[in-house]
C-alpha positions in Angstrom: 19.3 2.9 -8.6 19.8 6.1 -7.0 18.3 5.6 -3.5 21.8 5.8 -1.6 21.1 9.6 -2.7 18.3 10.0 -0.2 20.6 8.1 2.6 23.4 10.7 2.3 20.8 13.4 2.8 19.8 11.9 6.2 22.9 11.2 7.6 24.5 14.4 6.8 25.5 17.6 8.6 24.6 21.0 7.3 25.7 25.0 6.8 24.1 27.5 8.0 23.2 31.0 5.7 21.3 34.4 7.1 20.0 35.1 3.6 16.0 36.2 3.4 14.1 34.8 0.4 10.9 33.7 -0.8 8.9 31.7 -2.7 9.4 28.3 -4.0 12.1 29.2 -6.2 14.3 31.2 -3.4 13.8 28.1 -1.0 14.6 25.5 -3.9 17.9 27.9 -4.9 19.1 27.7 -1.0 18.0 24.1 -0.9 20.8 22.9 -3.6 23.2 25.9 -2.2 22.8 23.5 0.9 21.8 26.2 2.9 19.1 24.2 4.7 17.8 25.5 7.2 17.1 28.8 5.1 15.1 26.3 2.3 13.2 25.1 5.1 12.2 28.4 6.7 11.1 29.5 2.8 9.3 26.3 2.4 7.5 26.6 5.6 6.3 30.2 4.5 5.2 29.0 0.8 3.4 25.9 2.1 1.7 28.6 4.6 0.6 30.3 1.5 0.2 27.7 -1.1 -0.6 24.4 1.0 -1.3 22.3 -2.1 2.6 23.0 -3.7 3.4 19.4 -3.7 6.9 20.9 -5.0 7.4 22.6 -1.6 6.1 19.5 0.6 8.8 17.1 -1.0 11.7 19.6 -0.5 10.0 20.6 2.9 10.1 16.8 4.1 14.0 16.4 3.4 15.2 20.0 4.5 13.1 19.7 7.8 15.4 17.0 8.3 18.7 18.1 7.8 17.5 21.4 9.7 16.5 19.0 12.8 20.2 17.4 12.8 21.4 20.9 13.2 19.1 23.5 14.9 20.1 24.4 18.5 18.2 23.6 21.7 15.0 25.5 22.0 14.6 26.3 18.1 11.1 26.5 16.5 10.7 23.1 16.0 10.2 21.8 18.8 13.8 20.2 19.5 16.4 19.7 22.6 19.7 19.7 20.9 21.1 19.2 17.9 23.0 16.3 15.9 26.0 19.0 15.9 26.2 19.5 19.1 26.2 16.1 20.5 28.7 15.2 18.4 31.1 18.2 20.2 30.0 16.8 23.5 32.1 13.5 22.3 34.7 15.3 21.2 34.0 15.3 17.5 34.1 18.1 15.2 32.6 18.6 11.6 35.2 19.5 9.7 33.5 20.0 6.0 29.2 19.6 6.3 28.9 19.6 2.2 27.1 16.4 1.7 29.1 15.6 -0.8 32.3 16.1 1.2 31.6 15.6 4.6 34.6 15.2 7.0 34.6 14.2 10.8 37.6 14.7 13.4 37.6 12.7 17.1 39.6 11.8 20.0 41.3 8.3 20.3 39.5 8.1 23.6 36.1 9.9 24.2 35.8 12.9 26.9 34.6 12.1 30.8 31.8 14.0 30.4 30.4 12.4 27.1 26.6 12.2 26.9 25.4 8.7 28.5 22.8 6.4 26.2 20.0 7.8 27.6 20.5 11.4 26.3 21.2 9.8 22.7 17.9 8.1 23.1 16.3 11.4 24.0 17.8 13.5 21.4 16.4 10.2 19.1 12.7 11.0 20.8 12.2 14.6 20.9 14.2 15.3 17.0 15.0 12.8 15.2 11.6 10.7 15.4 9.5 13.8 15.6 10.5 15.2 12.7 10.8 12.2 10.5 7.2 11.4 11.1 6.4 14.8 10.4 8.0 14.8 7.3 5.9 11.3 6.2 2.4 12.4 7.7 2.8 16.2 6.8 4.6 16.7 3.6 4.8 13.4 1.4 1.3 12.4 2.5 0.0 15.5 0.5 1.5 14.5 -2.4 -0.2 12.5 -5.4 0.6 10.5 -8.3 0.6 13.3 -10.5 3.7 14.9 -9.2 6.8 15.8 -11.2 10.0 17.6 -10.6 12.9 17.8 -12.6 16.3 18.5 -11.1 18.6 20.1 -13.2 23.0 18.8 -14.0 23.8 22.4 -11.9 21.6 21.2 -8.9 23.0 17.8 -9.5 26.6 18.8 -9.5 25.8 20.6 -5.8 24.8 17.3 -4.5 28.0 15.9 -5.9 26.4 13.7 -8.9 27.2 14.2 -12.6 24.7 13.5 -15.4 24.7 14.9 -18.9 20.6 15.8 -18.8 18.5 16.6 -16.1 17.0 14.1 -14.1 13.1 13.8 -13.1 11.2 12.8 -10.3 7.6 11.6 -9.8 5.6 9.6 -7.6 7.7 6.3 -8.0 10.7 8.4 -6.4 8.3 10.1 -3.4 7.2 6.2 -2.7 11.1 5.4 -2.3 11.9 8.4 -0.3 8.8 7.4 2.4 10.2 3.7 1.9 13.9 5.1 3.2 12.2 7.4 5.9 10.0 4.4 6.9 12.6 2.2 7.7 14.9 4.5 9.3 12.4 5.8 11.5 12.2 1.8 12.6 15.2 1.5 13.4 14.7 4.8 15.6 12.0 3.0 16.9 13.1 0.1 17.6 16.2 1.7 19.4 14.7 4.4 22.3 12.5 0.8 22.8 15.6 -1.1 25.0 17.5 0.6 27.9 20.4 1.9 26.8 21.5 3.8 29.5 25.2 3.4 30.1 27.9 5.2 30.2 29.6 5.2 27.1 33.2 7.2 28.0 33.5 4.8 31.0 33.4 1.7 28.6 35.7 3.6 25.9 38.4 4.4 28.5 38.7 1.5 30.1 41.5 -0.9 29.2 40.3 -3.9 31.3 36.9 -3.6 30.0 34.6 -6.5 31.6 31.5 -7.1 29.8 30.3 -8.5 33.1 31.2 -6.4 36.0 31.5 -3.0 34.0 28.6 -2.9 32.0 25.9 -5.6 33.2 26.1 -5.4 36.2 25.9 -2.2 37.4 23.1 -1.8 34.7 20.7 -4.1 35.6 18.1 -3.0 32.8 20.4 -2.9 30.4 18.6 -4.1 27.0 15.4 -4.6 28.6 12.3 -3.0 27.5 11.9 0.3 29.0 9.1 1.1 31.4 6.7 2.9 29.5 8.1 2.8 25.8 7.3 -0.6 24.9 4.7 1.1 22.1 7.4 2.0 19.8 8.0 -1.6 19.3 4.8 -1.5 17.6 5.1 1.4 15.7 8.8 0.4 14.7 6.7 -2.6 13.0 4.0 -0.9 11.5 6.9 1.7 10.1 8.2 -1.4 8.7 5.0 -2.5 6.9 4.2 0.8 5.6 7.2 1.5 4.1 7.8 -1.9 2.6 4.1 -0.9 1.0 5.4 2.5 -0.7 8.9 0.5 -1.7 6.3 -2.6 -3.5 4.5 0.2 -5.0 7.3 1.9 -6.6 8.3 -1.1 -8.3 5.3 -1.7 -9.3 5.2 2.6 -11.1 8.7 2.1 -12.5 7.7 -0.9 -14.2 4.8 0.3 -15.7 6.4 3.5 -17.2 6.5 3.0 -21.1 8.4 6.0 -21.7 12.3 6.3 -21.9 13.8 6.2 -18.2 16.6 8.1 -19.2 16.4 10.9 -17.4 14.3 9.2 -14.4 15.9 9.7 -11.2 15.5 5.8 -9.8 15.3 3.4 -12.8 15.6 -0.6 -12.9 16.8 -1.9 -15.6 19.8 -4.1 -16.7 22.0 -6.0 -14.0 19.8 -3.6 -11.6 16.7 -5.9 -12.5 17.9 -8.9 -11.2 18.9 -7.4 -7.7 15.9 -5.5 -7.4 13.7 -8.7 -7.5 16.3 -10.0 -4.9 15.5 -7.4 -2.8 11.8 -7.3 -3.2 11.8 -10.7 -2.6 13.6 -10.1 1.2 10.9 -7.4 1.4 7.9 -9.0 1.2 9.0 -12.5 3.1 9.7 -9.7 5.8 6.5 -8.1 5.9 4.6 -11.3 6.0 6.7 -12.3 8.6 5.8 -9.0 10.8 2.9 -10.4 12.3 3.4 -14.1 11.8 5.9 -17.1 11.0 7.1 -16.9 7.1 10.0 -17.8 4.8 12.4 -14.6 3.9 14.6 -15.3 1.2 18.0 -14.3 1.6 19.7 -14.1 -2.2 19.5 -17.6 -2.6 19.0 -19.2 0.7 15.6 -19.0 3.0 15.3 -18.7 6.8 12.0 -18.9 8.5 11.2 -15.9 10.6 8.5 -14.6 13.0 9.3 -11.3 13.9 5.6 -11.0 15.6 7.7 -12.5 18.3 10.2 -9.5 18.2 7.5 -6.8 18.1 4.7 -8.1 21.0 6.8 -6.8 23.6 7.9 -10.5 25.0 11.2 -10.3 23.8 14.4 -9.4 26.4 17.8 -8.9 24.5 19.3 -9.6 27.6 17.8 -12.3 28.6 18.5 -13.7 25.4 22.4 -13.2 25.8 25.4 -15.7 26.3 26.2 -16.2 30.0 29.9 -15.2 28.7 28.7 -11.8 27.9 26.2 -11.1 31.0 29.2 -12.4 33.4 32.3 -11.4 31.6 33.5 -15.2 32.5 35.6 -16.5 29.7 34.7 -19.6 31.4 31.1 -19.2 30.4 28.9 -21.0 27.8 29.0 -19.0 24.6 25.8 -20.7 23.4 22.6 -19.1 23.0 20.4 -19.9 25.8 17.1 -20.4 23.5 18.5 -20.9 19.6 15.4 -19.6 18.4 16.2 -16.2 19.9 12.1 -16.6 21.8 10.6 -18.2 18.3 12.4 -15.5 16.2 13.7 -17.9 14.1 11.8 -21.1 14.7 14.1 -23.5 13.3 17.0 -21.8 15.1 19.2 -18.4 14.4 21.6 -20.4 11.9 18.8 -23.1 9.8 18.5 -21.8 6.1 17.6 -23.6 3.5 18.0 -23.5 -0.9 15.4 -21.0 -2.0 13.3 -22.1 -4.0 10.4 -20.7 -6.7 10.7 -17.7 -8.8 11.1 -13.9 -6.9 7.6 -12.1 -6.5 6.9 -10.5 -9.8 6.5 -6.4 -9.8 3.1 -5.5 -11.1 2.8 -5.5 -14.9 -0.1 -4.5 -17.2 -1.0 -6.7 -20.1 -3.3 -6.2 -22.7 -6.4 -8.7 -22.6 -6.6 -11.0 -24.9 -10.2 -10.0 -26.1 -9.4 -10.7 -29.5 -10.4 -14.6 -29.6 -13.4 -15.2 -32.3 -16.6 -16.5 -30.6 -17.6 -19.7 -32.4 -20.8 -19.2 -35.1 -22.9 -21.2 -32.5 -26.0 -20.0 -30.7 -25.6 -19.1 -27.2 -21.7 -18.8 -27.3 -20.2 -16.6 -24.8 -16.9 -15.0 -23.4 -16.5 -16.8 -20.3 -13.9 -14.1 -18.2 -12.3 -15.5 -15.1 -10.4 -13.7 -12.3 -7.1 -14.2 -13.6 -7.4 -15.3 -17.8 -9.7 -14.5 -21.2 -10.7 -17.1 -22.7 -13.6 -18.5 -25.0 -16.0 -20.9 -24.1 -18.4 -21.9 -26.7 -21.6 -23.3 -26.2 -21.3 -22.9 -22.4 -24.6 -23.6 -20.6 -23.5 -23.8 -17.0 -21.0 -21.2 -15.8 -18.5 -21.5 -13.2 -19.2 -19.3 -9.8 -17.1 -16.1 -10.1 -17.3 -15.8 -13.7 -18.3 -12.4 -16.0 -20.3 -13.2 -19.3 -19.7 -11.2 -22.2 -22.0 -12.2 -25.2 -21.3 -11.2 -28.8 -24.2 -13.3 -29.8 -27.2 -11.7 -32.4 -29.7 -13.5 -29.7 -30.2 -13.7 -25.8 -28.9 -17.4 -24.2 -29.7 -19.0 -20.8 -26.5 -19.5 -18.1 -27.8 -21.9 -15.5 -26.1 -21.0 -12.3 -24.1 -23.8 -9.8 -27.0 -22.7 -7.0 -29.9 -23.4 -9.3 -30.9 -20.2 -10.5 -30.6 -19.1 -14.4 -29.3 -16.4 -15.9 -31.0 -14.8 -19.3 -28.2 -13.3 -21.6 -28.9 -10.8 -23.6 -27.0 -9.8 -27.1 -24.1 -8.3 -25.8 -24.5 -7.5 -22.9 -22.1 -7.6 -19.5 -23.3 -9.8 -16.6 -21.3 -10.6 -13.1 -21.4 -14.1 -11.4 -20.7 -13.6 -7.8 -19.3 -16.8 -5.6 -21.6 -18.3 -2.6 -20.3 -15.8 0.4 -21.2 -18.2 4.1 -25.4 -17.7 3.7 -25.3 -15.5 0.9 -25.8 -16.2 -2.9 -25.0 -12.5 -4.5 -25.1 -12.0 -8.5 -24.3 -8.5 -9.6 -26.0 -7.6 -12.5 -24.4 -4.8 -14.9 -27.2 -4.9 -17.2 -29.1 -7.2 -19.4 -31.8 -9.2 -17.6 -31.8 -11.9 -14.8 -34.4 -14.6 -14.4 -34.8 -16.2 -10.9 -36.2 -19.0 -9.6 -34.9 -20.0 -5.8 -36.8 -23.1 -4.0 -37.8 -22.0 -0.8 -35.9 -25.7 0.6 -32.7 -23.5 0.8 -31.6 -21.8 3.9 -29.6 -19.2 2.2 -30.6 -15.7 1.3 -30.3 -14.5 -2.6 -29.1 -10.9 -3.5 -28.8 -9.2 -6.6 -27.1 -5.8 -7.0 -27.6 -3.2 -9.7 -26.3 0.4 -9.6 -29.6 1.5 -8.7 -30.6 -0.9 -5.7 -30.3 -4.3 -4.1 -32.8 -7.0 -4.4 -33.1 -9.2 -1.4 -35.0 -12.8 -1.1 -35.2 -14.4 2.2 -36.2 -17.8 2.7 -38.5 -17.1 5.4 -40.5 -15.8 3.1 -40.8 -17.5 0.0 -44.4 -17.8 -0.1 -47.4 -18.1 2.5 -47.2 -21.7 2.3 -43.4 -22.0 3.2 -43.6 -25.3 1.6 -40.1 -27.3 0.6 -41.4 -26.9 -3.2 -42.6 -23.4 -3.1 -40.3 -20.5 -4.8 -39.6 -17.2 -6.0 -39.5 -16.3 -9.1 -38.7 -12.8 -10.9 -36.7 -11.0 -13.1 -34.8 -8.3 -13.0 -33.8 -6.2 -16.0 -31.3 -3.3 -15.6 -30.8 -0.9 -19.0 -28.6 2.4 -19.3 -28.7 5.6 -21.4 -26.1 7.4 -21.1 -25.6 8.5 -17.5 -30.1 7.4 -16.7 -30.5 4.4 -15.5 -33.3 2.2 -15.4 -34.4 -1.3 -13.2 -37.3 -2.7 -13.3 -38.3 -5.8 -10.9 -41.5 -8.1 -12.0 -42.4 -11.1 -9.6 -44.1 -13.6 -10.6 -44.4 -16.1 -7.0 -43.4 -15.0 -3.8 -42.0 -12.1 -2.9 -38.8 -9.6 -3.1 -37.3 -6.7 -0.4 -36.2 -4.3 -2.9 -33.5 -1.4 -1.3 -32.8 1.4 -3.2 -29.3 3.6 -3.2 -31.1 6.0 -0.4 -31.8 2.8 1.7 -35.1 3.2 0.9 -37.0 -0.3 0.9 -39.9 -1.9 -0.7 -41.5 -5.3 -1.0 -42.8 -6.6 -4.2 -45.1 -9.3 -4.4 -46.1 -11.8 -7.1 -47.8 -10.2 -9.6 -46.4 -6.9 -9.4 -43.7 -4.8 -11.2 -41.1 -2.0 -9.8 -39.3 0.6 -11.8 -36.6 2.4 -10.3 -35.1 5.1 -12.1 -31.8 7.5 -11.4 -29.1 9.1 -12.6 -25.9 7.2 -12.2 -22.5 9.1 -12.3 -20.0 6.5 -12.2 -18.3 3.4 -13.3 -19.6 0.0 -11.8 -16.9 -2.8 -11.7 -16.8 -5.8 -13.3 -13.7 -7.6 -11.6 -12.9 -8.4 -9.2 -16.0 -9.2 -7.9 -17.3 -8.0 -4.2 -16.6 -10.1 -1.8 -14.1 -12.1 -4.3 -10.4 -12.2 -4.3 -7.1 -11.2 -5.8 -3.8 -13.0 -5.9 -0.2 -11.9 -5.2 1.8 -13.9 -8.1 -0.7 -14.2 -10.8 -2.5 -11.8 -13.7 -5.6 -9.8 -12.1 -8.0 -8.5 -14.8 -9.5 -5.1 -13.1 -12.6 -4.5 -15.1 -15.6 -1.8 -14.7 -18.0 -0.2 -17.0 -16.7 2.7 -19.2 -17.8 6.3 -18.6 -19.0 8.4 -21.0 -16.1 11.1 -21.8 -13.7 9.3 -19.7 -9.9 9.4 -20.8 -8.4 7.8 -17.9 -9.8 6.6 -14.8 -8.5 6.9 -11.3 -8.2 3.7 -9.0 -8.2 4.4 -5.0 -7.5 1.7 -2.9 -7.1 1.8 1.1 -4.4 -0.4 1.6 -2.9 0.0 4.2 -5.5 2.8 5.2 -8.9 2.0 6.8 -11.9 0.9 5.2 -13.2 4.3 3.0 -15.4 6.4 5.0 -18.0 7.6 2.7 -19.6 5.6 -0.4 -19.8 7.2 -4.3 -17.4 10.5 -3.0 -16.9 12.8 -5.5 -13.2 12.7 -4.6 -10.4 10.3 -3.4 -10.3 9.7 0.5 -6.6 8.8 0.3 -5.0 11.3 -1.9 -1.4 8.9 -2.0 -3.4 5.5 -2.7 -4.7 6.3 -5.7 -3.2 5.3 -9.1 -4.0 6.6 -12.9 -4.6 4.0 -15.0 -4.3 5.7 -18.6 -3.2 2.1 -20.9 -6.1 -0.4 -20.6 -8.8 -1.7 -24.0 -12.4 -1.5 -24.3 -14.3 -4.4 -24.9 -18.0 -2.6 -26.1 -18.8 -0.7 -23.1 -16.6 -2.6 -21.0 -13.3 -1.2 -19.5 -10.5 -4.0 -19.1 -7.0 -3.7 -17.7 -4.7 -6.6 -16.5 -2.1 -6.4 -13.9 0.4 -9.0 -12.5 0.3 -8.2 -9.0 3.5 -9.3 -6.3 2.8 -11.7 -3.6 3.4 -10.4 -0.1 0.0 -9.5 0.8 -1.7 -12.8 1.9 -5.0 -12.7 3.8 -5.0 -8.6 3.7 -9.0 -7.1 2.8 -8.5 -4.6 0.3 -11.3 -1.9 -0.9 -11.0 -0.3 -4.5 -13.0 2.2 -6.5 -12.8 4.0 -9.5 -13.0 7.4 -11.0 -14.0 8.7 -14.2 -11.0 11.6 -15.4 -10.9 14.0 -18.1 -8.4 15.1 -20.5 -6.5 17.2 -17.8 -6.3 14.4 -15.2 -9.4 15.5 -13.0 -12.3 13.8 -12.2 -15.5 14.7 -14.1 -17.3 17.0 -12.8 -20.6 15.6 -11.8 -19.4 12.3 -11.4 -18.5 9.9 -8.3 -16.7 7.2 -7.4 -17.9 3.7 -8.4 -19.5 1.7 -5.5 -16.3 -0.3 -3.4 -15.1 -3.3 -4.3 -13.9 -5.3 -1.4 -11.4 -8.6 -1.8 -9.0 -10.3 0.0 -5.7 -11.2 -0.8 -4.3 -14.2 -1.6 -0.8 -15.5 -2.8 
């Protein structure tokens, strides 16, 4: 894996050059001449021009950057010094800034007037933080899982690295590159959060250091939180999270990849395999363990860890110290005054245990396993659960969160858990939805529905088409409102093409009917409601709204296919907010969405499996899907399916 690449960019000086180019191809040409800050004033005027280049945002993120570490005090962007230059002021020179050669020079002892922590924190504030979020929120934000960029063996060889064919990058690589950012800029973070205002020539000079009397106490905040920048503790762990996200996620790309990853720029493969899932492992026991207590494994061991406990603010380093340290006594205890460092590490700083269970799988796609024979028996069905295919034959009661697919010559009755039934009809594609608190829900992709709910229950029954909702309450099951009266309808929902068509008969009590425009109607015994409307888009299958997913097991993501569809387009909002706007006719979240281009049909129906990693326990996830072309873009009058919204559970 090639990720140390983007570390040496980071932590790199750089040369300057007064040529005057433009265009991508000028700033890329400077950009692998390491003439940085000349790529980044190019890419800066191209991005001005041509704001969708996603070419120019990547290099722009990285060479805004390097520029940062280097620009003098009061340069365009925005900040008060430069890596260079504090350097000098502790007597250390650059002697060679190629990235691939760089060479430092310093004093055995550090000048009288070296900079103090404080102005290292500030430089840390004002440039280094600045820009780094800049980079993630301006640049690699506009990027999307389209994106490719090939870097060729000359522009390899300028960087220091040999390969006999060029190399190529795509959205895996951008997903590493904001993981890298991500958790540098928490380190950042979590550094200007503690006073560390001392003066670092005194401590460097002085052959009698005393921990005690030179540094603690005549800094009394020392490593305490500082007034007024206790928020970056919190943004130091939501950098965490998010770039432990984009890190999961490119896993979960380069896995899928089914061409050669020859000339990919980050592959896993081989010996690398086996320490990636290491790694991810770490990972996603730290991010659970951001906001709560969880197990981290640690190669083969596991510690328990709650670094909520780092992050709310409670925390004092200092207090937290050996009374050797804070007094300079020898004499001292060296102990830890609280073991669990403030609930840290629960079971104290050195408890570990064997680790045990497999490491989190990346995300995989496997083909359903549609091809099982129905039996020759009437009433067979396909009885699809959340996480396996399998046939069940002769089924007459169904299990709550269930999808039947039918392959039979005639229609068949499913009686429900809750008391309702469920008319079948030759292949057709019905949804099962589980009992939500109050709330029954089926979702009905077409075929026919029969319903019959006694008016004895207190819950509400709901049934969702594409082209409305269809409410029964039980205070109003009949004028009676006897234990043993009921409702009773059907509901029969039929597609031609991109026209839909629902018609709603009752045949005892009554039904609120609520249309896509939130218009509603009530329909009363005896009479009949047909709704009809075009419906450009996909309606899912699984999972089902309101349903789950789960970390460590097979998901089957399933939805209705589109006419002229070649690919389709998943956007989901994790870790984003909930989506803003229902049925858009474009993503929201330009770098949460993912192509899906390998999954079967199954008659109309589209299926695609995925093993999803564990990590995300308890998270609420929306989904939706688009309907692409043959060039990648949505359709053009279609929209997005309706939201899907699960929760996560490993």
């Amino acid at each position: 894996m090639r990720i140390a690449f983007f570390y040496a960019l980071f932590f790199c000086s750089i040369s300057f050059s007064t040529t005057s180019m433009a265009g991508i191809d000028e700033a890329r040409n400077a950009f692998f001449k390491q003439q940085f800050n000349d790529a980044n004033i190019l890419l800066v005027e191209e991005l001005a021009k041509n704001p969708d280049n996603q070419e120019a945002h990547f290099y722009r993120a990285i060479a805004r950057l390097l520029t940062a570490l280097e620009q003098p005090q009061g340069a365009a962007s925005g900040i008060s010094g430069s890596l260079s230059s504090l350097l000098n002021q502790f007597g250390f020179n650059i002697d060679n800034r190629s990235i691939n050669n760089l060479s430092l020079t310093g004093p055995d002892v550090l000048p009288t007037n070296s900079p103090t922590g404080l102005t290292v924190q500030q430089y840390i504030e004002q440039s280094l933080i600045t820009e780094i979020n800049a980079s993630l929120n301006e640049n690699l934000q506009n990027i999307s899982p389209t994106f490719t960029l090939t870097i060729t063996t000359s522009e390899l060889t300028s960087f220091g690295m040999s390969n006999s064919i060029p190399l190529e990058l795509d959205y895996a690589d951008v997903q590493v590159l904001k993981f890298v950012l991500g958790a540098l800029n928490a380190n950042l973070q979590a550094i200007v959060s503690y006073d560390l205002n001392f003066d670092i020539d005194n401590i460097d000079s002085n052959d009698n250091f005393n921990s005690g009397t030179d540094l603690f106490s005549p800094n009394p905040s020392l490593l305490t939180i500082r007034q007024g920048k206790a928020f970056y503790l919190e943004q130091a762990r939501n950098s965490i999270d998010t770039s432990i996200d984009a890190y999961l996620y490119a896993a979960s790309l380069i896995n899928l990849e089914t061409d050669s990853q020859d000339n990919d720029f980050i592959t896993i493969n081989g010996n690398d395999a086996a320490n990636e899932a290491s790694f991810r492992a770490t990972l996603s026991g730290i991010q659970n363990s951001l906001r709560t207590q969880a197990k981290v494994r640690l190669d083969d061991e596991e510690i328990i860890l709650n670094l909520n406990k780092f992050f709310d603010a409670t925390f004092n380093i200092r207090n937290n110290l050996p009374d050797d340290v804070l007094t300079g006594n020898e004499l001292a205890s060296n102990e830890l005054p609280d073991q669990t460092l403030n609930g840290i590490f629960p079971n104290g700083i050195d408890n570990s245990t064997p680790a045990t269970g497999a490491f989190p799988a990346i995300a995989t796609v496997v083909e359903p396993e549609v091809e099982a024979k129905v039996q020759e028996t009437e009433g067979s069905v396909y009885s699809v659960t959340l996480t396996d295919v399998k046939v069940a034959a002769n089924n007459t009661k169904t299990p709550d969160e269930v999808v039947v697919l039918t392959e039979t010559e005639s229609s068949t009755t499913i009686q429900r858990d809750d008391g309702s039934s469920v008319k079948i009809e030759p292949k057709t594609i019905s949804v099962f939805n589980p009992t939500v608190g109050n709330t029954s829900t089926v979702t009905l992709i077409r075929g026919e529905i029969v319903t019959n709910i006694s008016c004895s229950k207190s819950q509400n029954y709901l049934v969702k088409t594409k082209l409305a909702k269809i409410s029964v309450l039980s205070n109003a099951c009949g004028s009676t409102q006897r234990a043993n009266t009921s409702v009773q309808f059907t509901s029969n929902y039929s597609q031609d093409g991109l026209d839909g068509t629902l018609t709603i008969s009752v045949t005892s009590g009554s039904v609120v009917v609520t249309d896509k425009n939130n218009q509603v109607t009530t329909v009363k015994a005896g009479e009949q409601k047909t709704i009809k409307d075009r419906v450009p888009r996909t309606s899912w299958v699984l999972p089902i709204d309101g349903g789950r997913i789960y970390g460590g097991k097979r998901n089957m993501l399933s939805w209705t296919a589109y006419p002229g569809a070649v690919s389709y387009l998943l956007e989901y909002n994790l870790p984003s907010p909930l989506f803003s706007e229902d049925n858009p006719s474009s993503y929201e979240f330009k770098n949460q969405t993912f192509e899906i281009t390998n999954f079967s049909l199954f008659d109309d129906l589209v299926l695609f499996n995925i093993d999803l990693g564990k990590g995300l326990n308890g998270r609420v996830v929306e989904a939706r899907i688009y309907a692409l072309n043959s060039e990648g873009k949505i359709i053009g009058e279609s929209v997005s399916s309706d939201r899907t919204t699960v929760i996560w559970k490993d």
